[in-house]
C-alpha angles and dihedrals in degrees: 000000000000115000125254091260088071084083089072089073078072091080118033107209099050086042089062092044085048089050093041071224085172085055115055080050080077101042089140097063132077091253109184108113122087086231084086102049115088092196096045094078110134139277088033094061085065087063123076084198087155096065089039080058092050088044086058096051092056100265105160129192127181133196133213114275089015096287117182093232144330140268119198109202116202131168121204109213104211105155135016101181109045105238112238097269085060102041086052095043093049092037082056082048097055093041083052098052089043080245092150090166095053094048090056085053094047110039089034121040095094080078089062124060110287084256091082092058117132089231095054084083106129102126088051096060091034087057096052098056099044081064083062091044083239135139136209154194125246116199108206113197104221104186142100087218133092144151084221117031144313112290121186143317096243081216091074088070103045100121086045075053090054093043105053091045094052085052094055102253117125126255103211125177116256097206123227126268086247101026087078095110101006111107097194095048092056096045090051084052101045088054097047086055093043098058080067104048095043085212140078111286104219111167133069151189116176113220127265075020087269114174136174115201115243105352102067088052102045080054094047090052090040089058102041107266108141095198140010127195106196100105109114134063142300095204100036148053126218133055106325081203100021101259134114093185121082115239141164106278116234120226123223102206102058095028088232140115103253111216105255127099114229116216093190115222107242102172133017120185097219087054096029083054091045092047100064146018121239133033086244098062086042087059096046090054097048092047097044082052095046084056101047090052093051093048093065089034089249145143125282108193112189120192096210096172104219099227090064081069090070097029105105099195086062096044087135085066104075093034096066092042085060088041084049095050094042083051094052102042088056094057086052105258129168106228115191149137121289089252101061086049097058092042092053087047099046085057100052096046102232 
């Protein structure tokens, strides 16, 4: 039985946007800026005009209690310990605010067990969104390699691991810079996460949000994940293939649907923040998205990365995500983790 999607091949132009079919001519490259992309020219990457296409067509979702639409709320991990930049940047912050304890706990926790490090931060986002009745994702790196630096040995937060698990929220894998199209390296990864977890790891988001179409999914569906949310851009907001519906990606080279659900990327804090100047504008382009998606009952995924929770020179940055979710719980969203949408999606049979 061919997914609801099929009904795009009805109308070529938005097919090839569905398929990013300019982009998996490029599947060598590193192929995660809109730059690449001939159909993402603003303002057309603000509209999810492939999932209006599907709406008019008589595509139909609905949400558990009868929510208006969904939020799916992820965190990449990237860093547990601030690297130095950010510990002096956030330490200048807190002097500045006359903030003297939160200096101490800035410039100074390195003094103390790494348990005391500002990044280390989970049950307070945890607890955040529990007050929302929400749920979320957390995508754990769980490699030695980077383009950057070295970030963390997962290992050192086993028991963080435990401990978010045990309060419902999902553990992800948060694949490697160079593990994008490598299926040994995933995999390597995918097992060392899961000693800690004791379970099946089954979602995924690649770092920097590299992607290369079809390969890394192909690879995703070969090891066992049942859903990856990396498709969008790190350098611009909106609906990399005009959807804001997850949906089953099809693969051009086979002619064929692969098995893994997309749940495709629409904001994340660190490009919304870069993309504007002022919290106010941020704001105004969070909110004008969240409406968009609830408009064609769709998903809204967020990337809030949780260090920028204990990161006091971006301290803008977790307060929209809480004005986003206050904004979105009253408009009746369902806001969870990416495993319960895939799950919800996966039953009824989307």
């Amino acid at each position: 039985m061919k997914p609801a999607t099929s009904i795009i091949s009805e109308n070529p132009e938005l097919w090839d946007i569905f398929t990013l079919k300019d982009e998996s001519a490029l599947s060598k490259i590193n192929n995660y800026r809109s730059a690449l992309s001939v159909y993402n020219k603003s303002p057309n990457i603000l509209n999810p005009r492939v999932s209006r296409f599907l709406l008019e067509k008589g595509f139909c979702v609905e949400y558990p209690d009868n929510r208006q639409f969904a939020v799916c709320l992820t965190h990449d991990v990237d860093e547990i310990y601030p690297p130095i930049h950010h510990t002096l940047l956030s330490s200048l912050h807190c002097l500045k605010d006359m903030d003297l304890a939160g200096f101490k706990d800035q410039m100074f926790w390195r003094l103390r067990e790494n348990a005391w490090s500002p990044y280390r931060n989970f049950r307070e986002i945890i607890e955040l969104e529990d007050k929302y009745n929400a749920k979320s994702s957390f995508y754990f790196l769980a490699t030695d390699r980077d383009i950057k630096r070295f970030r963390y040995n997962v290992e050192d937060i086993e028991l963080d691991i435990g401990d978010i698990m045990d309060r419902g929220w999902e553990v992800g894998l948060h694949g490697g810079y160079y593990a994008v199209d490598d299926p040994e390296a995933i995999r390597d990864e995918k097992v060392r996460l899961e000693r800690l977890t004791g379970q099946d790891v089954v979602g995924y988001r690649n770092h920097y949000l590299r992607l290369h179409i079809p390969r890394t999914w192909e690879i995703l569906s070969e090891l066992g994940f049942r859903y990856d949310t990396t498709l969008g851009y790190n350098d611009k907001l909106g609906f990399r293939n005009g959807m804001c519906h997850p949906f089953k990606p099809f693969n051009l080279d086979t002619g064929a649907y692969m098995d893994i659900l997309q749940i495709p990327l629409v904001i994340m804090d660190g490009t919304l923040f870069s993309s504007v100047k002022s919290y106010g504008e941020a704001w105004g382009m969070a909110k004008q998205l969240v409406d968009s998606v609830a408009d064609c009952h769709g998903v809204l995924t967020l990337n809030w990365h949780s260090d920028s929770f204990g990161c006091p020179f971006r301290q803008s940055w977790p307060h929209l995500y809480e004005k986003i979710l206050q904004y979105c719980s009253n408009k009746n969203a369902w806001m969870t983790s990416g495993i319960e949408i895939c799950k919800w999606w996966q039953y009824n049979d989307y």
